[in-house]
N, C-alpha and C positions, 0 to 999 in steps of 0.2 A: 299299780306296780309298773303297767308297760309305760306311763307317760316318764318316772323315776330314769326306768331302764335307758326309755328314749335319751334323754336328759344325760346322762354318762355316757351316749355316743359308741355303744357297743358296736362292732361293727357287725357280728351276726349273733341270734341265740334266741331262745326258747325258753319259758317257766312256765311253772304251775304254784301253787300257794293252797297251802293246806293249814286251816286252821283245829289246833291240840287247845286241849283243856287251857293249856299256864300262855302259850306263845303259839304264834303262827309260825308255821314251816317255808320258807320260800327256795325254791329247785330252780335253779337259774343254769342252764347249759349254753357254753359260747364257745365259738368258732377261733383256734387259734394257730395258727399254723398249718391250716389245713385237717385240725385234728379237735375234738371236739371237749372241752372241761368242763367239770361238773363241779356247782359251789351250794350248796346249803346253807341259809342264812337264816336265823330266828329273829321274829320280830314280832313287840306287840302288836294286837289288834289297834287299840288306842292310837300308837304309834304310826302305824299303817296309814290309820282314818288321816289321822293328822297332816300324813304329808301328802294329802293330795290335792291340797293348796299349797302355793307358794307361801314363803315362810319362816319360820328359825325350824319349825319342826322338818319341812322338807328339806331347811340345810343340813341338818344336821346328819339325817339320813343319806342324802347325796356323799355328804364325805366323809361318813362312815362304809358305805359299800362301794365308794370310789376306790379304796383304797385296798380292798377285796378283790375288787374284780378289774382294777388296772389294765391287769393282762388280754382282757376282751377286751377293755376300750382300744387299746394300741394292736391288739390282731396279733401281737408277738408275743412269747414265753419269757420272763423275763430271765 
């Protein structure tokens, strides 16, 4: 998950990943204005595994939670 994070150019922030019965939990907290957002993201296991290779499976994950968490990447609110 942190090389993911790296990769989307967050400018600060913090997870943890908790894996449930059906899907994994991911708590992603980022630095944005000075002020701190919280995002919850569900994600298979499988899925997870997958994109820690480069890949379609890691693309596909990059620009789905690019577009999640935009607002850490850029450090502004949109």
């Amino acid at each position: 998950m942190r090389g993911l994070l790296e990769q989307l150019r967050l400018e600060a922030y913090l997870f943890e990943v908790e894996p449930h019965a059906r899907n994994w939990e991911v708590r992603i907290d980022c630095g944005i204005n000075e002020k701190w957002q919280s995002a919850v993201l569900e994600i298979s296991s499988t899925r997870l595994t997958a994109s820690r290779e480069a890949g379609p499976a890691r693309d596909a994950v990059l620009s789905a939670r690019h577009e999640q968490l935009g607002a850490c990447a850029r450090g502004v609110a949109p």
